[in-house]
C-alpha positions as CSV (number, residue, x, y, z in Angstrom):
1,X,-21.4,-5.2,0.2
2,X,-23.9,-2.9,-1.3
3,X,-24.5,-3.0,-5.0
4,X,-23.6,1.1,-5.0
5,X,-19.6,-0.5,-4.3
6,X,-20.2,-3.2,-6.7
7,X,-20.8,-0.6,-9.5
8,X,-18.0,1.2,-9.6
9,X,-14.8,0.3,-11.8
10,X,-11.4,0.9,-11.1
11,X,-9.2,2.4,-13.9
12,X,-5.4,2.4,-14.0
13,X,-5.1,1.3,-10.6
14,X,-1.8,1.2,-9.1
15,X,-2.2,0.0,-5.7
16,X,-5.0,-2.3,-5.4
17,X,-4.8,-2.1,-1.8
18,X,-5.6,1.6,-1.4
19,X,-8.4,1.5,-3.9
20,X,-10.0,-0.7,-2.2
21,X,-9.8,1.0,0.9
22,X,-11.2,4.6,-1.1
23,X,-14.3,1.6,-2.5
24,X,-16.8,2.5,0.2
25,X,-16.2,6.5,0.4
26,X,-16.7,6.8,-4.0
27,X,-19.8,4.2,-3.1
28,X,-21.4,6.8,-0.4
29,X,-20.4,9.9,-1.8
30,X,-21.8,9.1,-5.4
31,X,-25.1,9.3,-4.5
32,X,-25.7,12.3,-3.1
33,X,-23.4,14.1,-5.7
34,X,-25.2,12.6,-8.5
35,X,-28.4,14.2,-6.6
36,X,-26.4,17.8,-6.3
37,X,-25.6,17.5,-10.0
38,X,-29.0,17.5,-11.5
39,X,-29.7,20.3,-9.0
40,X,-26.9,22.3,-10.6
41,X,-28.3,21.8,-14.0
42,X,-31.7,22.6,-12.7
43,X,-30.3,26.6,-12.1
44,X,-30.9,29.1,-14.8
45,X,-27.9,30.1,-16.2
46,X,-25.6,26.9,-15.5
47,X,-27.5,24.5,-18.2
48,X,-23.6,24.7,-20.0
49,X,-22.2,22.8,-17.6
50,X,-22.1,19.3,-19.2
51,X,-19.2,17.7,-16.7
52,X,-18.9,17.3,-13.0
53,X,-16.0,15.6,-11.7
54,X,-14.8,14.6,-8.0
55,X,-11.3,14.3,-6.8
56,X,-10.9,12.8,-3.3
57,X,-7.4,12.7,-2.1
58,X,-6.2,9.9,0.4
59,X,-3.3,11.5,2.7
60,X,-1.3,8.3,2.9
61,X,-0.7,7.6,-0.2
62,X,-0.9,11.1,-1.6
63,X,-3.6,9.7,-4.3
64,X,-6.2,11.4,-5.8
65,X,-9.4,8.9,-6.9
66,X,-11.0,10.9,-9.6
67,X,-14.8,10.0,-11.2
68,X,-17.4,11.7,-13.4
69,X,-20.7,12.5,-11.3
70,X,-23.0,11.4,-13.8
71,X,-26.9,12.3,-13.4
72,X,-27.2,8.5,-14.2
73,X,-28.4,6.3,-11.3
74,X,-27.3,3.5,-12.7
75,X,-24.4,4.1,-13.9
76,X,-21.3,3.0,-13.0
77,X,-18.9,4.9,-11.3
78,X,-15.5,4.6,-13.1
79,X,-12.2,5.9,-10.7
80,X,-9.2,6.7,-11.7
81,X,-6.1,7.0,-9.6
82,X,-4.0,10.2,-9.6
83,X,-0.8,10.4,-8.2
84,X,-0.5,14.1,-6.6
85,X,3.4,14.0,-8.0
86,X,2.4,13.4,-11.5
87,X,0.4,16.8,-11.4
88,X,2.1,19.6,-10.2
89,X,-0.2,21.9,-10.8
90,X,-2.9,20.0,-8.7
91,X,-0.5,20.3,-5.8
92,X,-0.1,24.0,-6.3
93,X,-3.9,24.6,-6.6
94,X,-4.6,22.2,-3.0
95,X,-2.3,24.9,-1.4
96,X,-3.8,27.8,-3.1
97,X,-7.2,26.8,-1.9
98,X,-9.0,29.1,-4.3
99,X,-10.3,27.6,-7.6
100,X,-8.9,27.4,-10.8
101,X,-10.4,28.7,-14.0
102,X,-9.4,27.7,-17.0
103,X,-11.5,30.6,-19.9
104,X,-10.5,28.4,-23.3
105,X,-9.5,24.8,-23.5
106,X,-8.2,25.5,-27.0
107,X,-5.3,27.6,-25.1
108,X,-3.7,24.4,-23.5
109,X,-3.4,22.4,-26.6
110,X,0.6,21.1,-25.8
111,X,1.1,17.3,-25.7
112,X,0.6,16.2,-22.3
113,X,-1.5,17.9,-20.6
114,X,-3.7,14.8,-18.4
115,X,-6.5,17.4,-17.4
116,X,-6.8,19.2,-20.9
117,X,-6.3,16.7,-23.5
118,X,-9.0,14.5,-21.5
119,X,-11.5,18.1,-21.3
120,X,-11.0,18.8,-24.9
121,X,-11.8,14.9,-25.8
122,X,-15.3,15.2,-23.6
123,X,-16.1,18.2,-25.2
124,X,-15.8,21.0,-22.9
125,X,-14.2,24.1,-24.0
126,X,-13.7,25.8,-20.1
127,X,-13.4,24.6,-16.9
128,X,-13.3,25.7,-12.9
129,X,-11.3,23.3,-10.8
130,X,-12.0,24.2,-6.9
131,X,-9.4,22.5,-4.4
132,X,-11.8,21.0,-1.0
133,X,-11.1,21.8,2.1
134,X,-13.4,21.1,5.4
135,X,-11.6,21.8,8.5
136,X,-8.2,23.1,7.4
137,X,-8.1,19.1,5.8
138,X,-7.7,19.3,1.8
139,X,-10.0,16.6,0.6
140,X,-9.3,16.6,-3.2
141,X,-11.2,18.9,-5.8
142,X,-14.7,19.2,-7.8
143,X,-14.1,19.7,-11.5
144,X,-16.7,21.6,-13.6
145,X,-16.7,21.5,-17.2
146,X,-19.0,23.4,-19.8
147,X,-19.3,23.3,-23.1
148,X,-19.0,27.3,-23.8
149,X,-15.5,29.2,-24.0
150,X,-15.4,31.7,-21.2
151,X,-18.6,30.4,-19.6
152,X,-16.9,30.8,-15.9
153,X,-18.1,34.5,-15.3
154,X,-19.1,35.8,-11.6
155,X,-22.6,35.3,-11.3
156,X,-21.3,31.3,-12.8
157,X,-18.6,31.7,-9.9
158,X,-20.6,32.4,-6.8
159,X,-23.5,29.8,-7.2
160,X,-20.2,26.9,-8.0
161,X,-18.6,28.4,-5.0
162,X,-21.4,27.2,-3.1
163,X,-22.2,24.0,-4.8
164,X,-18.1,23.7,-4.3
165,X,-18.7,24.0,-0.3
166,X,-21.7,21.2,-0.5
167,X,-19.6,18.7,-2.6
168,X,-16.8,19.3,0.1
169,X,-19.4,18.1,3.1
170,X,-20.5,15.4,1.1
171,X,-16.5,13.9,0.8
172,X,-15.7,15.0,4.2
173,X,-18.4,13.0,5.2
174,X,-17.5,10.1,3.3
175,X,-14.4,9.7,4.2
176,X,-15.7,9.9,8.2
177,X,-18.3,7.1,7.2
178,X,-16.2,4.8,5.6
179,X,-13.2,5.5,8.4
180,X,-10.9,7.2,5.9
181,X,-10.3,10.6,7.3
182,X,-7.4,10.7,9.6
C-alpha cells in the first residue's frame, strides 16, 4: 500500500466498503492536484483563493468523496462522504454542467446549509463550484474558495475554467488507474 493511501482519513463514513474502494483514486489524484494548486496561487490575480476542494462522485453508490487540496505534501488527506440526495443543489449543478458562483457567503446565512456554513467557518467569503465532466461521464466537482466577496469576476472565471478542465483529467484519470470508472 503506498504511504500516499495511508495518509488519508476518512470522515463520516457511511459505507466503509465503498471508501475503501474510492482509497486509491483520492491517493493518486492528491498529488498532482496539490501540484496544480500551488500553480493556481502562483497566477497574478488569483493569490485570494485560499481553498481548493475536490468532489469525486462514485456512480454506484451515488457518493461524492469530498477533500481539501492542501499545498501541503505531507498532509493528510481528510474525505468526507456526500450523499448526492442529501444535496439537491449538487445534483442540479452535475446536470447543469456549468459552474456555480456563489458572489457573498454572508448571503446564505440560513441554518443548514452543508456547503455555506462549512465556507463561512474556513473563512472564505465567495466561492465557484464547477461540476466535472470528461467524456459525457460527471466525475464530481472542484470547489474554489477566496477570501474576497465578489472575487469570481471574468478574467477569475476563464483561467478556473481551465484549471477546472485539468482537475477533471486528473480524476478521470484516477478513477481509470485505480479501476473505478465504469
Amino acid at each position: 500500500m503506498s504511504q500516499a493511501v495511508s495518509q488519508l482519513a476518512i470522515v463520516d463514513a457511511f459505507t466503509p466498503q465503498a471508501i475503501r474502494r474510492m482509497d486509491p483514486a483520492v491517493a493518486w489524484v492528491s498529488g498532482p492536484a496539490r501540484r496544480l494548486r500551488r500553480m493556481l496561487r502562483s497566477i497574478p490575480g488569483c493569490s485570494d483563493i485560499c481553498h481548493v476542494s475536490l468532489s469525486m462522485h462514485e456512480p454506484a453508490t451515488d457518493m461524492l468523496w469530498s477533500f481539501s487540496v492542501t499545498e501541503d505534501d505531507n498532509e493528510a488527506v481528510e474525505v468526507q462522504e456526500v450523499d448526492m440526495v442529501d444535496v439537491p443543489s449538487l445534483v442540479l449543478l452535475a446536470d447543469q454542467r456549468s459552474p456555480r458562483v456563489i458572489a457573498d457567503l454572508a448571503e446564505f446565512s440560513e441554518p443548514g446549509r452543508f456547503q455555506s456554513a462549512n465556507a463561512r467557518s474556513a473563512g472564505y467569503r465567495s466561492c465557484m463550484t464547477v461540476p466535472l465532466h470528461w467524456e459525457g461521464e460527471f466525475l464530481g466537482f472542484v470547489m474554489f474558495g477566496a477570501s474576497a466577496a465578489n472575487y469570481f469576476d471574468a478574467a477569475v472565471r476563464d483561467v478556473l475554467d481551465t484549471y477546472s478542465e485539468a482537475f477533471a483529467i486528473l480524476v478521470a484519470r484516477s478513477l481509470d488507474a485505480t479501476a473505478l470508472r465504469y
